[in-house]
ChimeraX commands (.cxc) that place a marker at each C-alpha (Angstrom):
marker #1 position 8.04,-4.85,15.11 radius 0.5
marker #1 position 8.93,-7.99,12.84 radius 0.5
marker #1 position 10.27,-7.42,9.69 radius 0.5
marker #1 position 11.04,-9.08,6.00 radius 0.5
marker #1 position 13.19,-9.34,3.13 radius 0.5
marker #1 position 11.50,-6.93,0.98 radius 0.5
marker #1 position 12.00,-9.06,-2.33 radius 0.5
marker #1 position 15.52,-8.77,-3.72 radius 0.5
marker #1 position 16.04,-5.03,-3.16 radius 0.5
marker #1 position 18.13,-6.07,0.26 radius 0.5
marker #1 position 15.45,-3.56,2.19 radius 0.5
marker #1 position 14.54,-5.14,5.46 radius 0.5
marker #1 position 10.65,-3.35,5.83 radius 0.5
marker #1 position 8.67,-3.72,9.35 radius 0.5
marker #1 position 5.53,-5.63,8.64 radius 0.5
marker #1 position 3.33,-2.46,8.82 radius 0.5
marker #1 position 4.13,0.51,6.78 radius 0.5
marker #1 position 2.89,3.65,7.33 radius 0.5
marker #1 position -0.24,4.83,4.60 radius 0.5
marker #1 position 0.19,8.66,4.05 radius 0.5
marker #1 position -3.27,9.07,2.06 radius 0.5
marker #1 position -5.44,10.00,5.60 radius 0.5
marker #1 position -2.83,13.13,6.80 radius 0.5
marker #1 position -3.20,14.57,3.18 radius 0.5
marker #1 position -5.94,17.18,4.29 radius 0.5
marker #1 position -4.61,17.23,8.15 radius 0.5
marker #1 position -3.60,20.97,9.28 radius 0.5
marker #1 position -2.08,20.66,12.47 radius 0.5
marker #1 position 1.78,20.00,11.78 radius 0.5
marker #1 position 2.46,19.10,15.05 radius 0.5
marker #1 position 0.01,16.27,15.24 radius 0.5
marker #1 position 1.32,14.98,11.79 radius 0.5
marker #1 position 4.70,15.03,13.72 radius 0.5
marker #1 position 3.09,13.10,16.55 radius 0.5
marker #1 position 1.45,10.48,14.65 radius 0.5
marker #1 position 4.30,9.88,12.30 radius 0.5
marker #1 position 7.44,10.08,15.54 radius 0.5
marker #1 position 5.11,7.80,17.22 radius 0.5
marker #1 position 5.02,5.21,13.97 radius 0.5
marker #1 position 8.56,5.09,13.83 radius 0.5
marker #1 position 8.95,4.60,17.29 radius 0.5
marker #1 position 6.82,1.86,17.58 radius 0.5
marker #1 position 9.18,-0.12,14.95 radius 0.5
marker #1 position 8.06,0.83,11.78 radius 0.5
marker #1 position 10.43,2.00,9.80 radius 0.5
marker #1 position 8.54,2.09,6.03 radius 0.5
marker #1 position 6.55,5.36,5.31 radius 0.5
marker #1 position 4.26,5.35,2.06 radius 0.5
marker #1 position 2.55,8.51,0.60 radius 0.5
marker #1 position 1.87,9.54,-3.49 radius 0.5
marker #1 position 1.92,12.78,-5.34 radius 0.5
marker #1 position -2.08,12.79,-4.94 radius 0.5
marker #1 position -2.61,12.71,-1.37 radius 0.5
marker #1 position -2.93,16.36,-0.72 radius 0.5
marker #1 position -0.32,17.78,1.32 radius 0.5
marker #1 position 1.11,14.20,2.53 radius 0.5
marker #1 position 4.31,14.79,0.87 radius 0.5
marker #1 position 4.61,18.12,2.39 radius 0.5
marker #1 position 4.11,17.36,5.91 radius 0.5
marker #1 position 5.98,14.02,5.97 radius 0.5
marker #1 position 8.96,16.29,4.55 radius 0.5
marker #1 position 8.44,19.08,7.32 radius 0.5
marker #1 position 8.48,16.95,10.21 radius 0.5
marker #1 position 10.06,13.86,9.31 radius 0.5
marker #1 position 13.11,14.88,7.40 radius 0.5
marker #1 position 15.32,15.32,10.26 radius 0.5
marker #1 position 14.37,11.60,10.98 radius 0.5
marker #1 position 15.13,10.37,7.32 radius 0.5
marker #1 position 17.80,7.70,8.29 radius 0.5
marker #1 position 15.29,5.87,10.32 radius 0.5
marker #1 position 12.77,4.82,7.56 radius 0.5
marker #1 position 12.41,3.40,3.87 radius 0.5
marker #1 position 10.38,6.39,1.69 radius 0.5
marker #1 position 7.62,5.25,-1.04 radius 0.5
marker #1 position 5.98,7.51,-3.39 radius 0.5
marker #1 position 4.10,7.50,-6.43 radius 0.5
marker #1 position 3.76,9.22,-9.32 radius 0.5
marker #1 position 1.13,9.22,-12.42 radius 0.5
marker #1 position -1.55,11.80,-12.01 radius 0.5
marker #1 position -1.45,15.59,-12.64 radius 0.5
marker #1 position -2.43,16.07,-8.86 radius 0.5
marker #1 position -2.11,20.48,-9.51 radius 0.5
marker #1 position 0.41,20.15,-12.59 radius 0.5
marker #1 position -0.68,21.66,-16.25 radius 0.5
marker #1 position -0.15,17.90,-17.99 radius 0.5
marker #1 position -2.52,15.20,-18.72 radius 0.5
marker #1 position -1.85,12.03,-16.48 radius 0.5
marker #1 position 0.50,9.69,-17.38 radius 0.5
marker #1 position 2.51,12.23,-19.88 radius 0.5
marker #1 position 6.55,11.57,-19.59 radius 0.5
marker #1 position 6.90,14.79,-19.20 radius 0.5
marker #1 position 4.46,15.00,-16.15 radius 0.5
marker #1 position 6.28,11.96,-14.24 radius 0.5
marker #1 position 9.46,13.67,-14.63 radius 0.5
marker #1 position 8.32,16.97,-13.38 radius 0.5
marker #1 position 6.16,15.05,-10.61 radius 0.5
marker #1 position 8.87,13.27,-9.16 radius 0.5
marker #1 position 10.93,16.24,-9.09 radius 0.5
marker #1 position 7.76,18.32,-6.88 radius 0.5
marker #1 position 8.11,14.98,-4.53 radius 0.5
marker #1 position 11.57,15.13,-3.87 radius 0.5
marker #1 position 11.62,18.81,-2.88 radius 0.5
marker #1 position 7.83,18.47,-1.29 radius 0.5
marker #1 position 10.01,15.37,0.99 radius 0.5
marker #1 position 12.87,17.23,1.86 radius 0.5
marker #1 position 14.85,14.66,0.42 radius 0.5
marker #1 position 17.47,13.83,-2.63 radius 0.5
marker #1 position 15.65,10.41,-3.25 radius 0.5
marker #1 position 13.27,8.32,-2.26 radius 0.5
marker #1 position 13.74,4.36,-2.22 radius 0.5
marker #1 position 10.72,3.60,-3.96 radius 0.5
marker #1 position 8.84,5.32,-7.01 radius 0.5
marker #1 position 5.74,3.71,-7.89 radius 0.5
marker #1 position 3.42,3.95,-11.26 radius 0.5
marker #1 position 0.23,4.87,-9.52 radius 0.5
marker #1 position -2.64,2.32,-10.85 radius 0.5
marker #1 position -0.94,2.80,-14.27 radius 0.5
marker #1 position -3.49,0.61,-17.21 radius 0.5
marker #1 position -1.47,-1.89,-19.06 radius 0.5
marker #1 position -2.32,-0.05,-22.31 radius 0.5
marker #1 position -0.27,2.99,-20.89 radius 0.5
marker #1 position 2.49,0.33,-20.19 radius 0.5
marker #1 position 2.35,-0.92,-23.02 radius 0.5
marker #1 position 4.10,2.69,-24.72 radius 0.5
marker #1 position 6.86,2.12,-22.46 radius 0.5
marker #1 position 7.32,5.55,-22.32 radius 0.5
marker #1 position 6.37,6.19,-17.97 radius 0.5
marker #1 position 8.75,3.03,-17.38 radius 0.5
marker #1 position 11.42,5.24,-19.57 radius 0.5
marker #1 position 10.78,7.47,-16.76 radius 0.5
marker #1 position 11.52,5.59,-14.34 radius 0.5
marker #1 position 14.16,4.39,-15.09 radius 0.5
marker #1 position 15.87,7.29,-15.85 radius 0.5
marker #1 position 15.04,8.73,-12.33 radius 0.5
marker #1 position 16.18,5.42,-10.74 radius 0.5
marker #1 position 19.70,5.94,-12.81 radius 0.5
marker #1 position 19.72,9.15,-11.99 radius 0.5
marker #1 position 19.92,8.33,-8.43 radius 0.5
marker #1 position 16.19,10.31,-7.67 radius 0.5
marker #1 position 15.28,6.40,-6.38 radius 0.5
marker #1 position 16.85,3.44,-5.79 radius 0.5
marker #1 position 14.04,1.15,-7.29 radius 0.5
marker #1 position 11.36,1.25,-9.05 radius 0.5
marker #1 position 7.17,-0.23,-8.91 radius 0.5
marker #1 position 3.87,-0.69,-9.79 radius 0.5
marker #1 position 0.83,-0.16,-7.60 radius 0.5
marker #1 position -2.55,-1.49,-8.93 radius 0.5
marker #1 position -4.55,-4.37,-9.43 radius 0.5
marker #1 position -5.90,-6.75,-11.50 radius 0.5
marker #1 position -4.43,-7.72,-15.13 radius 0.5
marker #1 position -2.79,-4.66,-15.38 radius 0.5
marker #1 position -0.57,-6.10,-12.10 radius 0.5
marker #1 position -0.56,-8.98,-13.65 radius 0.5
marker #1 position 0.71,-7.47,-16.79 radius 0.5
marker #1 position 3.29,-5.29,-15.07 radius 0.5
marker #1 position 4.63,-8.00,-13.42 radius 0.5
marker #1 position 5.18,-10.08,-15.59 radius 0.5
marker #1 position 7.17,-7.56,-18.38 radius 0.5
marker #1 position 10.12,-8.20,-15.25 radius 0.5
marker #1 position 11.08,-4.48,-15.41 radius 0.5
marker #1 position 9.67,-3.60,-11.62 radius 0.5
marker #1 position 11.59,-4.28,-8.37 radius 0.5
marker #1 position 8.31,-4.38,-6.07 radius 0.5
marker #1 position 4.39,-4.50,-6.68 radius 0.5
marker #1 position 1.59,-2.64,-4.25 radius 0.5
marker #1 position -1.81,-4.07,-4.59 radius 0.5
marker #1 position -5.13,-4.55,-2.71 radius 0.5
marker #1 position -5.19,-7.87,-0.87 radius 0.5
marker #1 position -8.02,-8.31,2.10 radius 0.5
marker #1 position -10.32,-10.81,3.49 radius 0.5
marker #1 position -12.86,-8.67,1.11 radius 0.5
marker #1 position -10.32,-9.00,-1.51 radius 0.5
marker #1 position -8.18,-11.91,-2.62 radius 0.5
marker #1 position -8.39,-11.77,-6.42 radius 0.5
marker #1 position -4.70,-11.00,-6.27 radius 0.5
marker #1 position -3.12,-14.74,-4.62 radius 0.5
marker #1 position -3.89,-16.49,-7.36 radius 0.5
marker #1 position -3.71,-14.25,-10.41 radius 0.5
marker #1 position -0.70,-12.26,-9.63 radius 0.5
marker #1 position 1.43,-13.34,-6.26 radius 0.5
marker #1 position 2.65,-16.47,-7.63 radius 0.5
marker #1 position 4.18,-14.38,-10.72 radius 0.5
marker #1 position 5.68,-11.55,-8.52 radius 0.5
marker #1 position 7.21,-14.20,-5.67 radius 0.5
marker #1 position 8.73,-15.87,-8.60 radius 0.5
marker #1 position 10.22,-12.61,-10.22 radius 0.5
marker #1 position 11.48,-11.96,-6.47 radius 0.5
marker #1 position 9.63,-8.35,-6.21 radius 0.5
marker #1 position 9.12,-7.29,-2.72 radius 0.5
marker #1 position 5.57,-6.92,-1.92 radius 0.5
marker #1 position 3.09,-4.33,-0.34 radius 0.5
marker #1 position -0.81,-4.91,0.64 radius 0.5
marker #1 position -2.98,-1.63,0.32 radius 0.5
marker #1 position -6.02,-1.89,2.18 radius 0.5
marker #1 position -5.02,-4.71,4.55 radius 0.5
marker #1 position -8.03,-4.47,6.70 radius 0.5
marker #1 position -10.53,-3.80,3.98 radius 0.5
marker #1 position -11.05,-0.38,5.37 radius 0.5
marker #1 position -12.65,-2.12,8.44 radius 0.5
marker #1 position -15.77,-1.88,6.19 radius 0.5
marker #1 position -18.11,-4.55,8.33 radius 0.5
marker #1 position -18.55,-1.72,11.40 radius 0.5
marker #1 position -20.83,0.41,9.68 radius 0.5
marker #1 position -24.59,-0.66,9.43 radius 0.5
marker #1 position -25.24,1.29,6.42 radius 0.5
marker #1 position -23.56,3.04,3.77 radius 0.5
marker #1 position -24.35,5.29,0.51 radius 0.5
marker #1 position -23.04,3.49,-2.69 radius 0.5
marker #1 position -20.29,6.17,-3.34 radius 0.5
marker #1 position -18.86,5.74,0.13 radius 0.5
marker #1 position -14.89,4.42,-0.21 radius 0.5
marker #1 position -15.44,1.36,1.83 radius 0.5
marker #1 position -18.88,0.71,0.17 radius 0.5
marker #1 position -17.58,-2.41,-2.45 radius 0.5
marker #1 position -16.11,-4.13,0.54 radius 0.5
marker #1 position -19.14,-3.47,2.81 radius 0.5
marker #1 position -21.13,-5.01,0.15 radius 0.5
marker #1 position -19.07,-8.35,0.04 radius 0.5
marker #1 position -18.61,-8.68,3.16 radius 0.5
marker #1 position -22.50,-8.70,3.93 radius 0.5
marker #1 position -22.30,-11.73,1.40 radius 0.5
marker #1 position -19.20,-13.52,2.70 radius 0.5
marker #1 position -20.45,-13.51,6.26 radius 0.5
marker #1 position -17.16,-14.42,7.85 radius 0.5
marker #1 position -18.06,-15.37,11.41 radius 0.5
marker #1 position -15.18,-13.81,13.35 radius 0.5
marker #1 position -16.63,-10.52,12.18 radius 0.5
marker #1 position -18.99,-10.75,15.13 radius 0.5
marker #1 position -16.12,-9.54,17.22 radius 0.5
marker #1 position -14.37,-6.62,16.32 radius 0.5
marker #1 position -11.21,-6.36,18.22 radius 0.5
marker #1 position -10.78,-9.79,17.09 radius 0.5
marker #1 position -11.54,-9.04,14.09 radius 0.5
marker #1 position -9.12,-6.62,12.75 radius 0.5
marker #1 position -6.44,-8.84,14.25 radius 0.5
marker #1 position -7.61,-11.71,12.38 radius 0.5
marker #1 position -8.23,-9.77,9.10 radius 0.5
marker #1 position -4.69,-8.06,9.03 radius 0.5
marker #1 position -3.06,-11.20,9.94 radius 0.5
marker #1 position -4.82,-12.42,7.00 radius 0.5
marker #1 position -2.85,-10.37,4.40 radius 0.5
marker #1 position 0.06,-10.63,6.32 radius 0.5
marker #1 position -0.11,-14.49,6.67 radius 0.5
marker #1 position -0.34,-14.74,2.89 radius 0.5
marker #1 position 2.44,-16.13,1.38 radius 0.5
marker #1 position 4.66,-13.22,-0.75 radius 0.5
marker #1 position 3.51,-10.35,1.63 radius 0.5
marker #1 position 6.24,-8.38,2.57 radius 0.5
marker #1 position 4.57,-5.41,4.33 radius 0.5
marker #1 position 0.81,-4.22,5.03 radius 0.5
marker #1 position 0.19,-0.42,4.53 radius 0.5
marker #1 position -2.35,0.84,7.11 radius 0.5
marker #1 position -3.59,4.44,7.84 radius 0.5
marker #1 position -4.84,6.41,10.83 radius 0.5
marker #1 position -4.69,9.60,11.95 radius 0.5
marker #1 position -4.56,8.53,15.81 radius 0.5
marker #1 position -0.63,8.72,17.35 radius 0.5
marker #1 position -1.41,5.81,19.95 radius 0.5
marker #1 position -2.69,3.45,17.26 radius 0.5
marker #1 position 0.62,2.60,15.86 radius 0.5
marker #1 position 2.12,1.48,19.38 radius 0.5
marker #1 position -1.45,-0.78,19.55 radius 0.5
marker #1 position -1.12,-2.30,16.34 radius 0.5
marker #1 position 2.33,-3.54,17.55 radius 0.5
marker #1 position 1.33,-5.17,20.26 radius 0.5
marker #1 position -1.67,-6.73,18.86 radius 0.5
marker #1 position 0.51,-7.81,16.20 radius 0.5
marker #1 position 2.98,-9.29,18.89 radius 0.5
marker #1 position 0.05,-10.87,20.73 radius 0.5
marker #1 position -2.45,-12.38,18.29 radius 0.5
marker #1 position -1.58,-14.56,15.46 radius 0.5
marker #1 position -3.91,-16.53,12.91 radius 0.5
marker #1 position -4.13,-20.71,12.81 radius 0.5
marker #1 position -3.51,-22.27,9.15 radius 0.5
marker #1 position -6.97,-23.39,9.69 radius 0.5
marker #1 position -8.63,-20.31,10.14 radius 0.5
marker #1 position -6.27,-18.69,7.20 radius 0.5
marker #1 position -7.60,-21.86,5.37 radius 0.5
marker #1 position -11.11,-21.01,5.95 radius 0.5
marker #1 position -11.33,-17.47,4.90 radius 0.5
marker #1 position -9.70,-18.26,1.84 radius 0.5
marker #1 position -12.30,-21.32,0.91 radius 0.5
marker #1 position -14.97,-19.32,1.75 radius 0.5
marker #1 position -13.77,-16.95,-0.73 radius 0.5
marker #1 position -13.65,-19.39,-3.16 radius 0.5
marker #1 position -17.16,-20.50,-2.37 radius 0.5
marker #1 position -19.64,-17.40,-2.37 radius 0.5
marker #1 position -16.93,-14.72,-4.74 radius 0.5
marker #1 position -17.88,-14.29,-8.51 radius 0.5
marker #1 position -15.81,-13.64,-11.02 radius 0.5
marker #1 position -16.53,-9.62,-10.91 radius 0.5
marker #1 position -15.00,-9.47,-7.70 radius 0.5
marker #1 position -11.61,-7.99,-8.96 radius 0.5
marker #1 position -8.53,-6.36,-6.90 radius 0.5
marker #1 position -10.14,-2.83,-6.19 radius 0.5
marker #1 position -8.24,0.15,-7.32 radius 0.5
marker link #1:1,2 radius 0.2
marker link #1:2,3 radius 0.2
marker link #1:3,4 radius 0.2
marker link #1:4,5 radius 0.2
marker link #1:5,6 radius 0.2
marker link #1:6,7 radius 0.2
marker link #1:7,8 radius 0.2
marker link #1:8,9 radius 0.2
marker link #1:9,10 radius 0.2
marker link #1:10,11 radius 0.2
marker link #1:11,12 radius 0.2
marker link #1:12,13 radius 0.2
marker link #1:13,14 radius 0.2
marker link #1:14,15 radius 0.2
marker link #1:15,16 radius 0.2
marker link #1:16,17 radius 0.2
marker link #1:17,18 radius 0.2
marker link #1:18,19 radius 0.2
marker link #1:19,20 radius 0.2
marker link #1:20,21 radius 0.2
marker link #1:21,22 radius 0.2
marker link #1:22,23 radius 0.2
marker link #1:23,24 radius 0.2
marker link #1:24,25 radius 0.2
marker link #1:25,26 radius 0.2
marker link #1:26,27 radius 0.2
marker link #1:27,28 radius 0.2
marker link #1:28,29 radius 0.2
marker link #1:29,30 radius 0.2
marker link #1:30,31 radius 0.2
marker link #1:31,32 radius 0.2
marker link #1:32,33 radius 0.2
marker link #1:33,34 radius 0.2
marker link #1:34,35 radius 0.2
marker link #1:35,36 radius 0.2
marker link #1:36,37 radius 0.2
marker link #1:37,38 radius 0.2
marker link #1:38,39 radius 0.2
marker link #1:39,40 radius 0.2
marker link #1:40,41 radius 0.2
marker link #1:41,42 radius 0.2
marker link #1:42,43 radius 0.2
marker link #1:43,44 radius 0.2
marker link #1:44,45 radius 0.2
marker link #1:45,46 radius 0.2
marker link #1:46,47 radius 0.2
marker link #1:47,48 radius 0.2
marker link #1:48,49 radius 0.2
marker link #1:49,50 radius 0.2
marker link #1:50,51 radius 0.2
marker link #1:51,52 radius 0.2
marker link #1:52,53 radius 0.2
marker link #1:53,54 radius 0.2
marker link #1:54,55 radius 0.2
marker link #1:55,56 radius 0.2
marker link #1:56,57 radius 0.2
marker link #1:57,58 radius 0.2
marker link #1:58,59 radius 0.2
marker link #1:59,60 radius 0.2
marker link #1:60,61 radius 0.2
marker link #1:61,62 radius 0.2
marker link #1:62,63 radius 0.2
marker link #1:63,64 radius 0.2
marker link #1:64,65 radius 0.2
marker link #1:65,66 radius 0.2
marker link #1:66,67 radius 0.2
marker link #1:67,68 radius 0.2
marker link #1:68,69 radius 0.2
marker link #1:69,70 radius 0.2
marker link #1:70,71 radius 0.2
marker link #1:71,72 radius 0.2
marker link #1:72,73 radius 0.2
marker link #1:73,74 radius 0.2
marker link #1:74,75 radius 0.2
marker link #1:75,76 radius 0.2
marker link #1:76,77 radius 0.2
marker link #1:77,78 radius 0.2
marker link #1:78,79 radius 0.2
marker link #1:79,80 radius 0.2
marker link #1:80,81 radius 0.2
marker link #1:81,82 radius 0.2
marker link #1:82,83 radius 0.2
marker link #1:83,84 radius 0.2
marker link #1:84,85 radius 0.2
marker link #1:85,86 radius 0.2
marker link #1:86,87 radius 0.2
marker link #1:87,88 radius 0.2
marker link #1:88,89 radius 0.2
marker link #1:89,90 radius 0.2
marker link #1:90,91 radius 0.2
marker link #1:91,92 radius 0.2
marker link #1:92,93 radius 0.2
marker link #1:93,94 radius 0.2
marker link #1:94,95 radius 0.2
marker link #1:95,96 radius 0.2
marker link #1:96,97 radius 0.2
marker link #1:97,98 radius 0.2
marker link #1:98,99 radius 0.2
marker link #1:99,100 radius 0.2
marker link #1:100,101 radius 0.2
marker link #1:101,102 radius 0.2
marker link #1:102,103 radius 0.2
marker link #1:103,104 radius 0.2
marker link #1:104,105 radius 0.2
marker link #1:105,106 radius 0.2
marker link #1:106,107 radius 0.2
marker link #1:107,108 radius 0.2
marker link #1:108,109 radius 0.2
marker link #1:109,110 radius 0.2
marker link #1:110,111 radius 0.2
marker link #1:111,112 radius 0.2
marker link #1:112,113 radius 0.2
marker link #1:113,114 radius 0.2
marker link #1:114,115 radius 0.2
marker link #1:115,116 radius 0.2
marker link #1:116,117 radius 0.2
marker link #1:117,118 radius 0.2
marker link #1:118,119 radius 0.2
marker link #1:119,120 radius 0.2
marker link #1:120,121 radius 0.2
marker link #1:121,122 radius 0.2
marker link #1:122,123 radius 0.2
marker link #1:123,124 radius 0.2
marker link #1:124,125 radius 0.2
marker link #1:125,126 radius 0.2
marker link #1:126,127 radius 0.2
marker link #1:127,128 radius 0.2
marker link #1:128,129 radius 0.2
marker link #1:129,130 radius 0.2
marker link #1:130,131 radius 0.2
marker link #1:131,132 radius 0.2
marker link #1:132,133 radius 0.2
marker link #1:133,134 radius 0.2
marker link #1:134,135 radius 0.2
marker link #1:135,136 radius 0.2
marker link #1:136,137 radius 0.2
marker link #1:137,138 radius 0.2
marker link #1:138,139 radius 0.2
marker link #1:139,140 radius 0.2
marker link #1:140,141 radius 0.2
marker link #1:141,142 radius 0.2
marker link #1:142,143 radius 0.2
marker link #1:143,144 radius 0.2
marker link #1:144,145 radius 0.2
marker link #1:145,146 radius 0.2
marker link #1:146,147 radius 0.2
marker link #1:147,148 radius 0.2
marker link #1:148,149 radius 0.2
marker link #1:149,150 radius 0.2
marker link #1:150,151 radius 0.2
marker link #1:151,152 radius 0.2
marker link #1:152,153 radius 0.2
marker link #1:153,154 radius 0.2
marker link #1:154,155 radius 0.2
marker link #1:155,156 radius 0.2
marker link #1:156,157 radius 0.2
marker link #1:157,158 radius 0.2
marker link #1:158,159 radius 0.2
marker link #1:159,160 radius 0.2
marker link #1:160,161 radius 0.2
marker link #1:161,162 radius 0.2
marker link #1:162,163 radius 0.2
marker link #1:163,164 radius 0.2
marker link #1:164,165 radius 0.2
marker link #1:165,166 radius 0.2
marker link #1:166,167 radius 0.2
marker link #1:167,168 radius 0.2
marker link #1:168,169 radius 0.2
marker link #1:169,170 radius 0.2
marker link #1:170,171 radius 0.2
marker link #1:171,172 radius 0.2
marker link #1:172,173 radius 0.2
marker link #1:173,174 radius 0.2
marker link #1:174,175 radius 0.2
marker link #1:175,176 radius 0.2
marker link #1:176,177 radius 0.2
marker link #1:177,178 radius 0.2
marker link #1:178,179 radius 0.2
marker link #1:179,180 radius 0.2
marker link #1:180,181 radius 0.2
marker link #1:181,182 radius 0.2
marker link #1:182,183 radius 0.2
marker link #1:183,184 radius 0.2
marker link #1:184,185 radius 0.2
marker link #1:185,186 radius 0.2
marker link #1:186,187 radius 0.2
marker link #1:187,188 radius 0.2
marker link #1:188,189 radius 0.2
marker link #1:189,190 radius 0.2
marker link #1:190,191 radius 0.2
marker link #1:191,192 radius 0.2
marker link #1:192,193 radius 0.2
marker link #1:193,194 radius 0.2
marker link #1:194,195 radius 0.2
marker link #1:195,196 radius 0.2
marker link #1:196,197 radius 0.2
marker link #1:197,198 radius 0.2
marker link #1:198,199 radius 0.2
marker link #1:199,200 radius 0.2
marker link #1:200,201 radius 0.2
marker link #1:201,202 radius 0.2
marker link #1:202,203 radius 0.2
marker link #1:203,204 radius 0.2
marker link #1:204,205 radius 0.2
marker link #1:205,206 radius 0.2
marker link #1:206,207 radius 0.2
marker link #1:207,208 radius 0.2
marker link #1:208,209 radius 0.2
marker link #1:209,210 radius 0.2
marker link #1:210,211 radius 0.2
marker link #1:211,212 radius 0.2
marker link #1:212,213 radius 0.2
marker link #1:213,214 radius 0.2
marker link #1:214,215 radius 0.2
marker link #1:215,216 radius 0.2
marker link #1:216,217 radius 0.2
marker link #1:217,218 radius 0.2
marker link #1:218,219 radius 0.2
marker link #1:219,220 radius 0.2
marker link #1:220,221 radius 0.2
marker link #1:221,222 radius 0.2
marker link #1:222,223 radius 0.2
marker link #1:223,224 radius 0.2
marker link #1:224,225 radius 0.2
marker link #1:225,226 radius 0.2
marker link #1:226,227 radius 0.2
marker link #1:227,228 radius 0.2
marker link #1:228,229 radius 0.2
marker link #1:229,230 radius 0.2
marker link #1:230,231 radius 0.2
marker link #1:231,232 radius 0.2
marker link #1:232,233 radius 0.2
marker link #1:233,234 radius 0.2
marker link #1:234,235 radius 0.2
marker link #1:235,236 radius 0.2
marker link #1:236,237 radius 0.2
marker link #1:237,238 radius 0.2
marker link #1:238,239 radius 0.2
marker link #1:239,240 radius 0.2
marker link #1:240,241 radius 0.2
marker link #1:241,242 radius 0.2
marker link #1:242,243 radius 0.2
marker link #1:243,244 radius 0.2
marker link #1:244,245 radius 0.2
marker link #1:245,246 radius 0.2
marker link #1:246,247 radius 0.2
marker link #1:247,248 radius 0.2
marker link #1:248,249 radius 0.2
marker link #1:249,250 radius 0.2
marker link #1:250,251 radius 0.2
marker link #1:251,252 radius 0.2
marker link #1:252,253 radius 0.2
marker link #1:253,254 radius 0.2
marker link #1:254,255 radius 0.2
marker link #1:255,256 radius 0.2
marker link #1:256,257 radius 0.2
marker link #1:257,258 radius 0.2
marker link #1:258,259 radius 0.2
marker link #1:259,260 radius 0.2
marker link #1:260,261 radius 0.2
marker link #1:261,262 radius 0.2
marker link #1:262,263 radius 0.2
marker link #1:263,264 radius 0.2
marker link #1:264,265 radius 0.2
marker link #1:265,266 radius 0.2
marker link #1:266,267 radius 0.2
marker link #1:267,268 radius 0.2
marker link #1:268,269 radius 0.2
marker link #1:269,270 radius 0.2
marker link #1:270,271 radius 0.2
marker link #1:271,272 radius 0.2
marker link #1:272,273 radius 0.2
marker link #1:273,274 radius 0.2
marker link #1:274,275 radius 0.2
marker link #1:275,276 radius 0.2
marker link #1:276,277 radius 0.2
marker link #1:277,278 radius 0.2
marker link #1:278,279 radius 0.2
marker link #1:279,280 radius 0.2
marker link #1:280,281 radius 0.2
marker link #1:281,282 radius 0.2
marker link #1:282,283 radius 0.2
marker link #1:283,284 radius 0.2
marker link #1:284,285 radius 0.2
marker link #1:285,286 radius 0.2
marker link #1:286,287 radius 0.2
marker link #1:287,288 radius 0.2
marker link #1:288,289 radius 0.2
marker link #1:289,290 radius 0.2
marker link #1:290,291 radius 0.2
marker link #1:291,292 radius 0.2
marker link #1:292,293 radius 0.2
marker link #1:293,294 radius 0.2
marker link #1:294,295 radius 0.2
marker link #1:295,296 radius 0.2
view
């Protein structure tokens, strides 16, 4: 699997990183073990979970420890997620990212993210303090934000983060105009969340408090033609994110082992014209309103 410069941290990341929010509530260790050996076998070699995914942490530590050499290790911290503090407390990161290293069977992890952190909580200083500290402390080698909106743009742009996560999608391009151009020019590596906008145009109908429901509803509005065909579709959509210019790596989740060996190949197979990237983005452009902000 192709891989990039991950900003200035000297990481080299495989284009797809592995999203540990979907094995959070999965019981069966040795399908966990499956789907995540058969990730890294495939090539990718980035693995990205948080402190509120359930037991993620947990199981990527249990099987995937003995494997440790083989991949880069993101997590996040922010919310209480079990712990007797309010979110965002100094006291809580400290404590949280403590619970993650032991959860991941590991001494550090490469990456600690603020997890969709406001820029009025930024602006105390106090959770980058944290960071910090853990990153001098040797509990991470860098440090990040993961969000959206102005409060990316915001953390971006006070220079203290070595890489930014944030939703970027043909359902979702707020972010390449209000906040890429600052990051690529601060050198932060990159991740896209949601790279495939949750694959939201295959379902016919869908209750307003479904996750993919915002997407679903844009979508029905943007009426991208290659849509019609859905194999070609999610090859054209992640390509998409991963054509845009910054994009380091494209987290994607799944809780089916032969997927990631797929994915690979259609990777390796497909690719997207500059006209067609050209298009998406203008119709963006055309039929988007201003409401249509990075989604959290």
């Amino acid at each position: 699997m192709e891989r990039r410069a991950f900003g200035k941290t000297g990481m080299e990341v495989s284009i797809l990183g592995f999203g540990g929010a979907e094995i959070g509530k999965e019981t069966d260790l040795s399908k966990v073990e499956q789907l995540l050996g058969s990730a890294l076998d495939a090539g990718l070699n980035m693995i990205d979970t948080a402190e509120c995914y359930g037991d993620s942490e947990e199981l990527i530590g249990k099987t995937m420890a003995n494997r440790r050499s083989e991949y880069y290790l993101f997590t996040k911290c922010g919310h209480a997620s079990g712990l007797d503090y309010k979110d965002w407390d100094p006291e809580l990161l400290e404590k949280s990212i403590d619970r993650s290293l032991k959860r991941l069977q590991t001494d550090y992890v490469d990456c600690i993210h603020l997890h969709s952190c406001s820029e009025d909580v930024l602006r105390q200083g106090a959770v980058i303090e944290v960071l910090q500290k853990a990153k001098q402390q040797g509990k991470t080698r860098f440090i990040g934000y993961s969000g959206d909106s102005i409060d990316a743009l915001y953390a971006v742009q006070i220079g203290v983060f070595d890489s930014l996560m944030v939703s970027l999608n043909i359902a979702d391009q707020e972010v390449i105009d209000l906040t890429l151009p600052e990051a690529r020019k601060r050198g932060m590596g990159i991740i896209a969340k949601r790279p495939i906008a949750n694959v939201a145009w295959t379902y016919d109908k869908l209750p307003e408090n479904a996750y993919p429901y915002k997407y679903w509803q844009r979508l029905k509005e943007l009426q991208y033609d290659f849509l019609r065909d859905n194999e070609q579709a999610v090859a054209d959509a992640l390509h998409f994110t991963l054509d845009t210019p910054g994009v380091d790596t494209a987290i994607v989740g799944t809780n089916k082992p032969g997927r990631w060996s797929q994915n690979a190949e259609m990777l390796a197979s497909t690719s997207l014209s500059h006209d067609k990237y050209q298009e998406i983005r203008a119709r963006w452009k055309e039929v988007a309103p201003r409401d249509w902000v990075g989604l959290t």
